[in-house]
SEVEX-376160 format. One record per residue: residue number from 1; residue in three letters; chain; x, y, z of N, C-alpha, C in turn. Coordinates in Angstrom, 3 decimals. Layout:
+-----+------+-------+----------+----------+----------+----------+----------+----------+----------+----------+----------+
:  nr : rest : kette :     n.xx :     n.yy :     n.zz :    ca.xx :    ca.yy :    ca.zz :     c.xx :     c.yy :     c.zz :
+-----+------+-------+----------+----------+----------+----------+----------+----------+----------+----------+----------+
: NUM :  ala :     A :        X :        Y :        Z :        X :        Y :        Z :        X :        Y :        Z :
...
+-----+------+-------+----------+----------+----------+----------+----------+----------+----------+----------+----------+
***
This chain:
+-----+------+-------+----------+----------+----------+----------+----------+----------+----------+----------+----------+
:  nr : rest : kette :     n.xx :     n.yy :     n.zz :    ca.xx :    ca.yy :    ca.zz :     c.xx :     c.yy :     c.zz :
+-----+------+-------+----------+----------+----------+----------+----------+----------+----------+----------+----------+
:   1 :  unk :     A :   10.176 :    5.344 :    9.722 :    9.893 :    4.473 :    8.606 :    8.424 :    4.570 :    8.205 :
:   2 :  unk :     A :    7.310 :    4.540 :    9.383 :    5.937 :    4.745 :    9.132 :    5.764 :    5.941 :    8.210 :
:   3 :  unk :     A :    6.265 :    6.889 :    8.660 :    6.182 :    8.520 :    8.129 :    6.511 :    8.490 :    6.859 :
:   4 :  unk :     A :    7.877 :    8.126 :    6.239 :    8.083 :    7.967 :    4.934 :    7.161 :    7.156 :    4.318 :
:   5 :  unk :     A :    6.790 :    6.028 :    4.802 :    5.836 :    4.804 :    3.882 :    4.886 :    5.333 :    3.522 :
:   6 :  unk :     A :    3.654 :    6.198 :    4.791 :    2.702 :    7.050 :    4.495 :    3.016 :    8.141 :    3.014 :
:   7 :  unk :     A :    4.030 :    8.803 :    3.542 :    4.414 :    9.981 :    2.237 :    4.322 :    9.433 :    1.062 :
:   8 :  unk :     A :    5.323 :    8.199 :    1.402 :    5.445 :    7.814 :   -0.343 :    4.591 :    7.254 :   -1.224 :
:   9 :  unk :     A :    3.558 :    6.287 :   -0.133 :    2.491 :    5.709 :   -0.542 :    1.199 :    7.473 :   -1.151 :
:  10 :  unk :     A :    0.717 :    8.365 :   -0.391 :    0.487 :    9.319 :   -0.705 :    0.726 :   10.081 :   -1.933 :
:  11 :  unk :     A :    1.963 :   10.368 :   -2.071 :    2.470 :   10.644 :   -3.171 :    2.149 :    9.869 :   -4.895 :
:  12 :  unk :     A :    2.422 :    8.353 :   -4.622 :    2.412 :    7.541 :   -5.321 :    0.903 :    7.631 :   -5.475 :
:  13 :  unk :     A :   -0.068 :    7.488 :   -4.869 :   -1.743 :    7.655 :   -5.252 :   -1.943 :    8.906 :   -6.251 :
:  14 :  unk :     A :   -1.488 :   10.445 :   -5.347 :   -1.821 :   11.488 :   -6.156 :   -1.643 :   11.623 :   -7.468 :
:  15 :  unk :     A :    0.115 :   10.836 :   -7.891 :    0.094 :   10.758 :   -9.121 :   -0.552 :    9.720 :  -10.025 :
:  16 :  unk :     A :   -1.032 :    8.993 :   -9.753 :   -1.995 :    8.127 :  -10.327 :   -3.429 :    8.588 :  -10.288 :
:  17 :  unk :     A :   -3.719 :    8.886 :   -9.471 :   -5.277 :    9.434 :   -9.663 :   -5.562 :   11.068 :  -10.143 :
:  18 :  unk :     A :   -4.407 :   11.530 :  -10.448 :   -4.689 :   12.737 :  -10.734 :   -4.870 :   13.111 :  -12.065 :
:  19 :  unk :     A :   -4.906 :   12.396 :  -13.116 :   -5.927 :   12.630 :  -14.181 :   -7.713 :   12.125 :  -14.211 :
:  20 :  unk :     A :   -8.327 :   11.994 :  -12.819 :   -9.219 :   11.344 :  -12.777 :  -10.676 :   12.144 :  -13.289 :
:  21 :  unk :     A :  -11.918 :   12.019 :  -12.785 :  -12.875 :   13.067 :  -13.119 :  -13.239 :   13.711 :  -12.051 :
:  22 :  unk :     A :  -12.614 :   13.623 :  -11.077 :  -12.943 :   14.227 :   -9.950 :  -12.160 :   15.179 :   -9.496 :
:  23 :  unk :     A :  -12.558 :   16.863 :   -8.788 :  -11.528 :   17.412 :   -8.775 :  -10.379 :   17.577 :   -7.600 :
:  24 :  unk :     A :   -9.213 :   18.483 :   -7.911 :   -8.243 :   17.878 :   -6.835 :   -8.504 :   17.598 :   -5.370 :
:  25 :  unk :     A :   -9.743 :   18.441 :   -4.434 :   -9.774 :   18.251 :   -3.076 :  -10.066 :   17.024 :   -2.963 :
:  26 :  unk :     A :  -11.172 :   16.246 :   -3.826 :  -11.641 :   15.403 :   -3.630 :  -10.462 :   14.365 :   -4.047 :
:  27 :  unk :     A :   -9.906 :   14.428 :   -4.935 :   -8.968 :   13.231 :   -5.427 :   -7.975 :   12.995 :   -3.925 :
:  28 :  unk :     A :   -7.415 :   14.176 :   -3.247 :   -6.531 :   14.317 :   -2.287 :   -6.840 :   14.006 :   -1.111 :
:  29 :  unk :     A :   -8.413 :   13.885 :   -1.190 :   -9.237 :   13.044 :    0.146 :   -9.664 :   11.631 :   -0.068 :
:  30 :  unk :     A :   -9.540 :   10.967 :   -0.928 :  -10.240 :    9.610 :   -1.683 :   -8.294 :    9.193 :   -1.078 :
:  31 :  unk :     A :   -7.297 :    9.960 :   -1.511 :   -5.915 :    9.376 :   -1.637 :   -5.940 :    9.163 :   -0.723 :
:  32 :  unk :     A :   -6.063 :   10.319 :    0.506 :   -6.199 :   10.103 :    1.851 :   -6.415 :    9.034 :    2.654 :
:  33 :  unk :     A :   -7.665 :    8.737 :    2.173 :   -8.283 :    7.678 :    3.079 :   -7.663 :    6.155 :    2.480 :
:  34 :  unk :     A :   -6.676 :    6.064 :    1.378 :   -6.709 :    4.933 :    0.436 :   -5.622 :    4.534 :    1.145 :
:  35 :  unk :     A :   -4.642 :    5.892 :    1.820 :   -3.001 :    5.578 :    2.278 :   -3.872 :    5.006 :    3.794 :
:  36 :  unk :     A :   -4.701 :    6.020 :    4.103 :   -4.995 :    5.329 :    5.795 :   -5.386 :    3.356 :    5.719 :
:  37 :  unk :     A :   -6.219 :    3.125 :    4.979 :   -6.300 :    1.800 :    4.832 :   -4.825 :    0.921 :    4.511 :
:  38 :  unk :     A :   -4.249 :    1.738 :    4.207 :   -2.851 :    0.862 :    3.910 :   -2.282 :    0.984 :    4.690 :
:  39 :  unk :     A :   -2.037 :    1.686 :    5.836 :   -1.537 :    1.581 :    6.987 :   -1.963 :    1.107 :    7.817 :
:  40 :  unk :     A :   -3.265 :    1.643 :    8.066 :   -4.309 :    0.319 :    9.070 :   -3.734 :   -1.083 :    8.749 :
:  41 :  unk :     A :   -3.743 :   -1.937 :    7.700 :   -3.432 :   -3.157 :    7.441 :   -2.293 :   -3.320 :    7.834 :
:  42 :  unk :     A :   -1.313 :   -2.319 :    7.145 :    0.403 :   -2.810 :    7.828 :    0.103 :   -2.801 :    9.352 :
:  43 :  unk :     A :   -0.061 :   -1.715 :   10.018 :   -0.401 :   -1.762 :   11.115 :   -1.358 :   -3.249 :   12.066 :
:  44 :  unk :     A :   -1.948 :   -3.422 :   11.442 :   -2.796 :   -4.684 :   11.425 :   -1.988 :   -6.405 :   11.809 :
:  45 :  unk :     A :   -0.974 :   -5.916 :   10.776 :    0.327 :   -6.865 :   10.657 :    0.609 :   -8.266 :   10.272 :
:  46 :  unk :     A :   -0.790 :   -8.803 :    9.376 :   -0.674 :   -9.998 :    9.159 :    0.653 :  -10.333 :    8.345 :
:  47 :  unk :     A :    1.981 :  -10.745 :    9.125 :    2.767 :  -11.330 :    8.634 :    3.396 :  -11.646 :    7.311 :
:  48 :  unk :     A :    2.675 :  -13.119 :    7.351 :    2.560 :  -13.740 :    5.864 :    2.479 :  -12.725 :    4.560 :
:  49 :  unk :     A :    1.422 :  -11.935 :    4.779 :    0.786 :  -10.983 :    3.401 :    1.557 :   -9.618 :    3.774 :
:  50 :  unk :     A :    2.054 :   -9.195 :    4.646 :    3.017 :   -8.052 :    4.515 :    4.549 :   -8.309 :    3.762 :
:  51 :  unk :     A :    4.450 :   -9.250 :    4.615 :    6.217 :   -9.634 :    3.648 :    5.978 :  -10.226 :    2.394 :
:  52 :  unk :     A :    4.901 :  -10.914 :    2.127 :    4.484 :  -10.827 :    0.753 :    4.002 :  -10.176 :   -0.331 :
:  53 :  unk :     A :    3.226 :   -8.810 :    0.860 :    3.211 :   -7.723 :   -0.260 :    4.335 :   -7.037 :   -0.387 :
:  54 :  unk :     A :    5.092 :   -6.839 :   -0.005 :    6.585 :   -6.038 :   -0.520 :    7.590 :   -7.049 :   -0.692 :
:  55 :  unk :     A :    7.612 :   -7.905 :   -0.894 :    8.599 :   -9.160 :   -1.716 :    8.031 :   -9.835 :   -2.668 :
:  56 :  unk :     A :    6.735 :   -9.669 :   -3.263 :    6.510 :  -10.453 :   -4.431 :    6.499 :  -11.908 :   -4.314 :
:  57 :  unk :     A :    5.891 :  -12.203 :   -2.758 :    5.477 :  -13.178 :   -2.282 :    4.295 :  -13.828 :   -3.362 :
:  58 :  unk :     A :    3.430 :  -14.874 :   -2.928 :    2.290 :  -15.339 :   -3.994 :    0.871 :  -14.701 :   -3.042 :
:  59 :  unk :     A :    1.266 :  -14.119 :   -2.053 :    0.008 :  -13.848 :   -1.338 :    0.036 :  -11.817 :   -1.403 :
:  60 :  unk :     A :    1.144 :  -11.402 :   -2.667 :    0.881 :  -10.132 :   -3.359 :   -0.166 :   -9.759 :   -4.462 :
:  61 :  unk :     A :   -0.518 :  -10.851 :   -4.799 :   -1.267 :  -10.492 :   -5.811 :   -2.581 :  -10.563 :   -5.606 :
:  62 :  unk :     A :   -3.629 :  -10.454 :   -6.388 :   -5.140 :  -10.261 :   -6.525 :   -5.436 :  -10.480 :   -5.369 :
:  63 :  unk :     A :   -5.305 :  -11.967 :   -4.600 :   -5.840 :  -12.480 :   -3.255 :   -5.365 :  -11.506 :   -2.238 :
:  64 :  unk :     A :   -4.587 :  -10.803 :   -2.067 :   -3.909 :  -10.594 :   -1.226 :   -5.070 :   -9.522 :   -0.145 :
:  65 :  unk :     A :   -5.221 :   -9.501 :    0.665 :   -6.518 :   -8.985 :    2.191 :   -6.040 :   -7.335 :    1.821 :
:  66 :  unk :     A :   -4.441 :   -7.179 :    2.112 :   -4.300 :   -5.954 :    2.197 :   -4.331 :   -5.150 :    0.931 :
:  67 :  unk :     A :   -4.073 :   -5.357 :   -0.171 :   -4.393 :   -4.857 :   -1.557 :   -6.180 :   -4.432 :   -1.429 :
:  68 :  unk :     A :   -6.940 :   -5.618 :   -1.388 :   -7.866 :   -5.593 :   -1.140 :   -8.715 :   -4.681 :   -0.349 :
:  69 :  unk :     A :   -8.018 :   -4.368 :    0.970 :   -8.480 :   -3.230 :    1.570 :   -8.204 :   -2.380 :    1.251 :
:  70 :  unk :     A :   -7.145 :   -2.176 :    0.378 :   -6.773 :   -0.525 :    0.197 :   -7.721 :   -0.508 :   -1.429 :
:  71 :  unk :     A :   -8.053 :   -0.993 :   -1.987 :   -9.068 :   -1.229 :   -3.478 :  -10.475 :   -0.927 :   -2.912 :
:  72 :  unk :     A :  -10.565 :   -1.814 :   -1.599 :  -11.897 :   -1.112 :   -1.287 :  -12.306 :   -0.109 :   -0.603 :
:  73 :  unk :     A :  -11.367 :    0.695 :    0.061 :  -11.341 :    1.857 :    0.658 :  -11.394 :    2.972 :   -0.461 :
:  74 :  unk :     A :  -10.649 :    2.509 :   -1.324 :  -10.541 :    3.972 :   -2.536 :  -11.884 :    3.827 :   -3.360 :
:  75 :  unk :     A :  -12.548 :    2.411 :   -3.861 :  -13.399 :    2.588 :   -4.299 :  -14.682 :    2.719 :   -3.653 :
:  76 :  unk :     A :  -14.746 :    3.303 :   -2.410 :  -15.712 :    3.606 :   -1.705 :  -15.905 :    5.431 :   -1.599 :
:  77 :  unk :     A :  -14.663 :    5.402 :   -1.507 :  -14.078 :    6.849 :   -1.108 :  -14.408 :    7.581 :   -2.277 :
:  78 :  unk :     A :  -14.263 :    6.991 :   -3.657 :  -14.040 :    7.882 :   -5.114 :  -15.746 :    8.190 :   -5.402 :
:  79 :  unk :     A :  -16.236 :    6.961 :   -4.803 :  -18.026 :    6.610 :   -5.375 :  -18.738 :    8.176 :   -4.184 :
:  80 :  unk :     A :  -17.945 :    8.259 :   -3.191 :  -18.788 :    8.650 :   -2.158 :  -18.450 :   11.030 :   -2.512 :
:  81 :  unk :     A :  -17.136 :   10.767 :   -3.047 :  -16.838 :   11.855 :   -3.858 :  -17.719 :   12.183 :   -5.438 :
:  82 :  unk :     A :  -18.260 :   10.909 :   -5.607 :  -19.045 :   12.160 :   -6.841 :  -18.556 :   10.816 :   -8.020 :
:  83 :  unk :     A :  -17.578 :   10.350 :   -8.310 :  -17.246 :    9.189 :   -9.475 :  -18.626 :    8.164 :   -9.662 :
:  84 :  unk :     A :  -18.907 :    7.550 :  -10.569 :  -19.578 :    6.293 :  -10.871 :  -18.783 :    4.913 :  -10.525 :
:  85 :  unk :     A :  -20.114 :    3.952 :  -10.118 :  -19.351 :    3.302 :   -9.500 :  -18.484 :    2.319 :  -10.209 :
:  86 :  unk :     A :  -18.930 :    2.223 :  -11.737 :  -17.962 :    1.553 :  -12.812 :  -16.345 :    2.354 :  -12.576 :
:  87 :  unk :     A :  -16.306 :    3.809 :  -12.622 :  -15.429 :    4.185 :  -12.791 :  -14.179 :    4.404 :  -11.472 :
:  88 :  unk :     A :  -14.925 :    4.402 :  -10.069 :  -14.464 :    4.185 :   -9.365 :  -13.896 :    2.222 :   -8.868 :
:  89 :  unk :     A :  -14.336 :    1.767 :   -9.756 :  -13.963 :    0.251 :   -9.319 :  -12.758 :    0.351 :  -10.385 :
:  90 :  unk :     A :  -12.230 :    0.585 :  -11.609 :  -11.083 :    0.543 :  -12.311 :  -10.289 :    1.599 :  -11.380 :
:  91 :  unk :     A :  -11.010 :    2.845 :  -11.299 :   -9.889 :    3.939 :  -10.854 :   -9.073 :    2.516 :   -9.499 :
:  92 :  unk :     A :   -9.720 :    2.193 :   -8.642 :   -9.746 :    1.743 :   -7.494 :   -8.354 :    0.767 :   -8.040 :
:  93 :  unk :     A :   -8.601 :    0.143 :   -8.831 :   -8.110 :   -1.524 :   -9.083 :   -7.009 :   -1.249 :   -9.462 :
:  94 :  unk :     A :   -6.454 :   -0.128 :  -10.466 :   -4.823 :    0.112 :  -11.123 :   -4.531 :    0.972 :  -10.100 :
:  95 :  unk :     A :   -5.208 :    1.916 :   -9.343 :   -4.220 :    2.768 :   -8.554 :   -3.643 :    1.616 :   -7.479 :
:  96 :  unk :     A :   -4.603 :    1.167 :   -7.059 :   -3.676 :    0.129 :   -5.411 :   -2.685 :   -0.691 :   -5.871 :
:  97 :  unk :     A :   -2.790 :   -1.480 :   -7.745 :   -2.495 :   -2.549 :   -7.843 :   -0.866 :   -1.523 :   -7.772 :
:  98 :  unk :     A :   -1.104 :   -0.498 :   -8.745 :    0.186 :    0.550 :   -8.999 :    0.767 :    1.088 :   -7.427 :
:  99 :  unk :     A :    0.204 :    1.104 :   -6.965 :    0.852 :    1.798 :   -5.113 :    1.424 :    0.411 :   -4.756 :
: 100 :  unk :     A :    1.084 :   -0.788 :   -4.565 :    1.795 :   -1.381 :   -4.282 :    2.854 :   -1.928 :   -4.782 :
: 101 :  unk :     A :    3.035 :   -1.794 :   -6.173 :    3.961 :   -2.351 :   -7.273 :    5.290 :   -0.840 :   -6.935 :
: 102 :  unk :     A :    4.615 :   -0.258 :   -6.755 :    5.546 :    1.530 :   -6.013 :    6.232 :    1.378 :   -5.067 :
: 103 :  unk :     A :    5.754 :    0.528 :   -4.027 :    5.992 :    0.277 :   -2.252 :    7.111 :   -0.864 :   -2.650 :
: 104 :  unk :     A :    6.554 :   -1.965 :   -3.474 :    7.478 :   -3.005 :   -3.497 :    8.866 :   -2.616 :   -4.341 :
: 105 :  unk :     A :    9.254 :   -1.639 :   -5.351 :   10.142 :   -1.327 :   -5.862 :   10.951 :   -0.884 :   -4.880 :
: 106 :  unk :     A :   10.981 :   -0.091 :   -3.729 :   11.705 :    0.656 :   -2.315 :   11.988 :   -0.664 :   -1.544 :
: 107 :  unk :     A :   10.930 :   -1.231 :   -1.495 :   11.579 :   -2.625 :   -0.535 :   12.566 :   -3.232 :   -0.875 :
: 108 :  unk :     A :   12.520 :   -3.484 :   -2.298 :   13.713 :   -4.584 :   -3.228 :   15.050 :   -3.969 :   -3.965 :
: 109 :  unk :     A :   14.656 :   -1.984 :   -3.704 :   16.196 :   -1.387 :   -4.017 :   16.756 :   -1.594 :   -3.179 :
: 110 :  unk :     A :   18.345 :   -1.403 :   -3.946 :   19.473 :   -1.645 :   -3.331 :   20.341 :   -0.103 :   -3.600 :
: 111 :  unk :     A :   19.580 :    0.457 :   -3.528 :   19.946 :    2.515 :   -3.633 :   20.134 :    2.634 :   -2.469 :
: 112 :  unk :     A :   21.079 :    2.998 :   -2.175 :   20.958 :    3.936 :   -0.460 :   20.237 :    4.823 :   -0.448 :
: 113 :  unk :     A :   19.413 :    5.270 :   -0.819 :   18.684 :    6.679 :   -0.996 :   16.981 :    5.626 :   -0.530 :
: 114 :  unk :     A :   16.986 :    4.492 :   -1.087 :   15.583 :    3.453 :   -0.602 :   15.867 :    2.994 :    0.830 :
: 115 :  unk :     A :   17.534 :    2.731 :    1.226 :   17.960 :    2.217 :    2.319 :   16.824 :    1.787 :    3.326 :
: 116 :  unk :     A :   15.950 :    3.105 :    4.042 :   15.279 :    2.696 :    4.880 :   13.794 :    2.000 :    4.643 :
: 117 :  unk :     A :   13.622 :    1.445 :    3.617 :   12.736 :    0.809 :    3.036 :   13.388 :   -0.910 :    2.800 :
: 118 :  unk :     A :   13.027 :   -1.500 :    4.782 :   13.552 :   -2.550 :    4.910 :   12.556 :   -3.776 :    5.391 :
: 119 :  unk :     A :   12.247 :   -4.443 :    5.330 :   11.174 :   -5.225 :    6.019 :   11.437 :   -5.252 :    7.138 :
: 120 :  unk :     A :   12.993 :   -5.690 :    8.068 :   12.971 :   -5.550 :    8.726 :   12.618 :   -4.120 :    9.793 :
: 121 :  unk :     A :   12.508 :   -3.743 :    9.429 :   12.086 :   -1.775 :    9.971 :   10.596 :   -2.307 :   10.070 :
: 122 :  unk :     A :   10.105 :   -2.993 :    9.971 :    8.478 :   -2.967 :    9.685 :    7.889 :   -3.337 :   11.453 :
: 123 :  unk :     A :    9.198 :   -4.724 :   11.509 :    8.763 :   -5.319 :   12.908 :    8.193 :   -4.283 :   13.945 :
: 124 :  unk :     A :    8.614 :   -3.309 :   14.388 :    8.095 :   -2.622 :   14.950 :    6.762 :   -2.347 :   15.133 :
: 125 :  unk :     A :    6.453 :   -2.247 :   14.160 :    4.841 :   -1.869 :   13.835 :    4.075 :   -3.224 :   14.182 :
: 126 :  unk :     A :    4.643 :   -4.148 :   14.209 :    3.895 :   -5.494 :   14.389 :    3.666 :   -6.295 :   15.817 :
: 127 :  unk :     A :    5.091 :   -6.069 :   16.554 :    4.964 :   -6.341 :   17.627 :    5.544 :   -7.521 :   17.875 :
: 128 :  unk :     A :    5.674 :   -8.469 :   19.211 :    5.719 :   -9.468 :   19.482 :    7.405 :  -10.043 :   18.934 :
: 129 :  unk :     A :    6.709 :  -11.429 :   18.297 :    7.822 :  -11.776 :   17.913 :    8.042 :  -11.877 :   16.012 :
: 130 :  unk :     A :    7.730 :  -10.262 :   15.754 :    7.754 :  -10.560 :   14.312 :    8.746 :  -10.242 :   13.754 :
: 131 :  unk :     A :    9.647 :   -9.719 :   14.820 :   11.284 :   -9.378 :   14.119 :   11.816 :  -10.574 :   13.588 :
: 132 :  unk :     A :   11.779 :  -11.671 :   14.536 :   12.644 :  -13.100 :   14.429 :   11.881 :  -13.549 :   13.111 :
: 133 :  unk :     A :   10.384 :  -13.200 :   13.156 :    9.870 :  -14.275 :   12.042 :   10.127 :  -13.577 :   10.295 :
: 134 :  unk :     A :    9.875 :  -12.043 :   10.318 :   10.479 :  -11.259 :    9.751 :   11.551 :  -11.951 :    9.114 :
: 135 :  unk :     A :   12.280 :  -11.791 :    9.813 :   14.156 :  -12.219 :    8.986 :   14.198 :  -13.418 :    8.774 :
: 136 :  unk :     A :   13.445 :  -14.387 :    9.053 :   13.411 :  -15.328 :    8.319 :   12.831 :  -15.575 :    7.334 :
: 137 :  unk :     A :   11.509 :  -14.843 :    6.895 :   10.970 :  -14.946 :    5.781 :   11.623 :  -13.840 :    4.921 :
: 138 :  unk :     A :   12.076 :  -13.280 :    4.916 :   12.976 :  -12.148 :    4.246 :   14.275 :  -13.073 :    3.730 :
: 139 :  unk :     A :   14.990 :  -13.832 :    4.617 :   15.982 :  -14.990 :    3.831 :   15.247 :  -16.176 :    2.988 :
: 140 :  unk :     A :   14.209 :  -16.268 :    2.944 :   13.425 :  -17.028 :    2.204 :   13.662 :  -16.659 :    0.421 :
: 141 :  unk :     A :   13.518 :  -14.937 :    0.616 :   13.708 :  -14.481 :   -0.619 :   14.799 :  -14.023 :   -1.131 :
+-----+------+-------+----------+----------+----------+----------+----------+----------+----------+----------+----------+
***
């Protein structure tokens, strides 16, 4: 499940940042580091804001820590590649807001082909007792 999330999240950056001003190695290393911050955080596992970032919880949007880290990882990453830092703070702000609006569409299909794009699949990565708490905030929605 990690492996696909990485890919797809990856994927989903390249095509968004790839009309940028920077050229492809660099765009494909800025993506790089934008998917690692987004996994660090899932990995990280704050609960609340994971199942809220892929359910369209109220702690998905602007506020949300993990959006946030992955906005400031890319706009560090784009500035440190050669972009301005005006232009790396927009590039930064629609690509994450768009990767996660990407991530949350797989969570909320009902395609068998999204199938393994489950919250519950996540527990793992979290540990403890976040399966139980998991499925309950998942029947919430």
């Amino acid at each position: 499940m990690l492996e696909q999330l990485k890919r797809l999240a990856m994927q989903k950056l390249m095509q968004k940042m790839a009309g940028n001003s920077l050229n492809a190695e660099a765009t494909n290393a800025a993506a790089s580091e934008g998917v690692g911050a987004l996994m660090d955080s899932i990995k990280g596992g704050n609960l609340g804001q994971l199942t809220a970032l892929f359910s369209g919880g109220a702690e998905a949007g602007e506020g949300s820590d993990i959006l946030n880290n992955v906005k400031g990882k890319l706009k560090e990453s784009l500035q440190a590649k050669g972009m301005s830092a005006e232009e790396a703070e927009t590039e930064s702000a629609s690509t994450a807001q768009d990767l996660v609006a990407g991530l949350k569409e797989k969570f909320e299909s009902k395609s068998e082909e999204d199938s393994a794009f489950d919250l519950s699949s996540l527990t793992g990565l979290l540990g403890g007792n976040a399966g139980d708490l998991l499925n309950k905030a998942k029947n919430l929605f």
